[in-house]
Residue, then its C-alpha position, 0 to 999 in steps of 0.5 A: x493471546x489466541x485468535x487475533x490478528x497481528x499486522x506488521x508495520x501497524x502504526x503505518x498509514x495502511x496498519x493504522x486504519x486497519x487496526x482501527x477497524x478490527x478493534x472497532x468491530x471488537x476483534x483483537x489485534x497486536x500491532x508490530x512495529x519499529x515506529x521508525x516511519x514519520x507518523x507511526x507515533x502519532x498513530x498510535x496515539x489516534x489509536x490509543x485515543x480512539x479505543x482503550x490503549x488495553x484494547x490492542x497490544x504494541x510490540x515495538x520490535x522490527x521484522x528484521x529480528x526473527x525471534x521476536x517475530x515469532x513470539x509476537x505470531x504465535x496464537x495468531x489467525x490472520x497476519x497482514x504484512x505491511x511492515x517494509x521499506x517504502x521508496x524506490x529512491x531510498x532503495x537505491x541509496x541503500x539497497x542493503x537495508x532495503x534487502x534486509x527489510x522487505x525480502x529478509x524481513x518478510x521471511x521472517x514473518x512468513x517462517x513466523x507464521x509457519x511456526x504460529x501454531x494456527x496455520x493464520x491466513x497470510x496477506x502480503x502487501x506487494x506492489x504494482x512496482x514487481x512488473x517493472x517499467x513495462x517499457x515494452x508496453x505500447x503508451x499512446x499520450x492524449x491531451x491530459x494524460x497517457x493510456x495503453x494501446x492494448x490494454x483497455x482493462x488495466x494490466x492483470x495478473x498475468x503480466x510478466x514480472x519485471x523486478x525493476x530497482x532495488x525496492x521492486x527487487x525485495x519486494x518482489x523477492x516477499x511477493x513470490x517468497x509468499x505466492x510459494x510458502x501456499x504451494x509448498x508449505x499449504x500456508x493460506x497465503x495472498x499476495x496484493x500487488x496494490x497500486x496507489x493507496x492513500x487516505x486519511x493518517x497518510x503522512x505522505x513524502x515526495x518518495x511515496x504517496x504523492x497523492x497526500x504528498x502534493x495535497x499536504x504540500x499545497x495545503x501547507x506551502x510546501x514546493x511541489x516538483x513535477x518529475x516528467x509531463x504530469x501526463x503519467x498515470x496511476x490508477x487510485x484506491x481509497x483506503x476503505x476500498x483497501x480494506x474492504x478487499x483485505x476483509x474479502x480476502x480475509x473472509x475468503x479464505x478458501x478462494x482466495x489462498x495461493x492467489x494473486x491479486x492486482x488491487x487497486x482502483x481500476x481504469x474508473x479511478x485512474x487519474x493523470x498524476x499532475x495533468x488531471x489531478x491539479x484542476x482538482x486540487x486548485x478547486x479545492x484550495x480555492x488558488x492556483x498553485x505552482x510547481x517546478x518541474x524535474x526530468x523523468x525519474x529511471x524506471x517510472x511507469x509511464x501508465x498504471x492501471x490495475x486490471x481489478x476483474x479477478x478480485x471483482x470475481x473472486x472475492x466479490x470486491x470493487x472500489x466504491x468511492x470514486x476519485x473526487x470523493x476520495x481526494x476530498x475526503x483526504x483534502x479534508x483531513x490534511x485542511x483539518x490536522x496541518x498541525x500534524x505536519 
């Protein structure tokens, strides 16, 4: 198969809702994943469902095997790499495994895309997690939430790196592993260092995607634990707006390769994580709802907000649903598929 694109870790939240849109528009896609991730079947099953199961081909194969990661890039235009391990708390369980998959498993897609054939456009999904706890940035705490002192645009790319934690270490090992393979190489590659995402197919858990994770949670009756004040920050991306980006930068090529990008919903969709989030919540559910609360986690940024100006101009992208929109629109889907859960 020639001129597709192949998305590792296609079966997950982020790979699903992509697949789903290039197969929409009629593109080909090869989806590679392991189907190790809770929801990854039930995906496949959305996609299947969606659009002709012939439509798409599924290698069920893991990034951790180079050969069969260089069967499945051959031909193909465009590699989005989303495939990798996903929590900071596993990571340090099992930092290991985590090396394996993240740094290891990425250079083995990257090493796939230099022997493809086609020289394909690289995307690669890093993580606002490469700089660190920013301990040395100076937070001021308002009444709902806390902000930066001197950062009134949110932190850009010019930010030290700080691999923080096994997870920000092989992540970050994949993001500059990526960023070289364009200087050295000439492989048209990009990096997203991508803050919260979330969306609809997010089969959210309390180690990765708190957002889905406490709408599902309150949604379902699950317990809801808040770790610190509820005061920390993240600034909060729709899963269309994420999309729209990886389009951009796909479309993009020449401007954007070898670049680096922060992607996520700026200072406008930034949200306390309990603070300002749950008044929300509670009107959606149409209840109060109660909470235990834990000790501050190690290394928790006390305040995220990606500084988004470079990709506004570069690739003439920026996020266009707001945060109420967005937590609607997931508060909807959750209400509507709690069986799933």
């Amino acid at each position: 198969m020639n001129g597709f694109t192949l998305i590792t870790g296609g079966a997950g939240f982020i790979g699903a809702n992509y697949a789903a849109r290039c197969l929409a528009r009629g593109e080909k896609v090869v989806i590679f994943d392991n189907l190790s991730r809770r929801g990854a079947e039930l995906n496949i099953e959305w996609l299947s469902d969606r659009f002709e199961r012939r439509s798409f081909e599924l290698v069920k194969e893991d990034v951790r095997d180079a050969a069969a990661i260089k069967t499945a890039a051959r031909g193909a235009d465009r590699i989005l790499h989303l495939a990798g391990q996903v929590a900071v708390t596993t990571s340090v369980c099992d930092p290991r495994t985590d090396f394996e998959i993240n740094a290891g498993g990425t250079f083995n897609v990257l090493e796939a895309a230099r022997a493809s054939g086609r020289n394909p456009v690289f995307l690669y999904a890093s993580t606002n997690k490469v700089y660190g706890g920013m301990e040395d940035e100076q937070v001021i705490e308002q009444e709902t939430r806390l902000d930066y002192l001197d950062h009134p645009h949110g932190i850009n790319e010019n930010q030290a790196l700080d691999f923080h934690s096994p997870y920000g270490c092989s992540k970050g090992a994949g993001d500059q592993y990526t960023r070289d393979y364009f200087r050295i190489y000439g492989l048209p590659t990009v990096v997203f260092r991508q803050s919260c995402i979330y969306g609809s197919r997010q089969f959210g858990i309390e180690d990765q995607g708190w957002l889905a994770w406490f709408i599902i949670a309150a949604v379902t009756g699950k317990p809801i634990t808040i770790y610190g004040n509820g005061k920390q920050v993240r600034d909060v991306l729709f899963i269309d707006d994420l999309l729209d980006a990886y389009d951009a930068a796909f479309s993009r090529v020449e401007a954007s390769r070898g670049q680096v990008f922060n992607i996520g919903g700026g200072r406008e969709n930034s949200i306390s994580v309990w603070l300002e989030f749950r008044p929300i919540l509670e009107e959606l559910l149409g209840h109060s709802i109660k909470t235990r609360n834990r000790e501050w986690r190690p290394g928790d940024q006390p305040v995220y907000i990606s500084d988004i100006r470079k990709a506004r101009s570069v690739l003439g992208w920026e996020p266009r649903v707001t945060v109420k929109q967005g937590i609607r629109r997931l508060f909807d889907w959750v209400k509507e598929n709690q069986n799933l859960f």
